[in-house]
Steps between C-alpha positions, in 0.01 A plus 500: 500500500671800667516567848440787665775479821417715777145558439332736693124394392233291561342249281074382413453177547884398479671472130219403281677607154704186572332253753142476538378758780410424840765234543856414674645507169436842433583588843831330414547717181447784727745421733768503258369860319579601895136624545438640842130379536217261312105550516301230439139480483342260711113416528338315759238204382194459700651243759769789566805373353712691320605506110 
């Protein structure tokens, strides 16, 4: 895997081409690539919690 140092980008939904998306383990990956921001999409259920 190379890393992008100094990134200057944001990622969607963290780094799914090598952790599933949505989770801290892509948000780990994306750490280390440097990236400057991470959207996630979140949905809220009927009882208003968040996932």
């Amino acid at each position: 895997m190379a890393l992008l140092l100094h990134s200057n980008s944001a990622t969607h939904r963290g780094a799914g081409k090598y952790t599933p998306e949505n989770t801290l383990a892509s948000l780990r990956i994306d750490a280390e690539y440097c990236h400057k921001m991470v959207k996630f999409d979140v949905t809220l259920s009927e009882y208003d919690v968040a996932f």
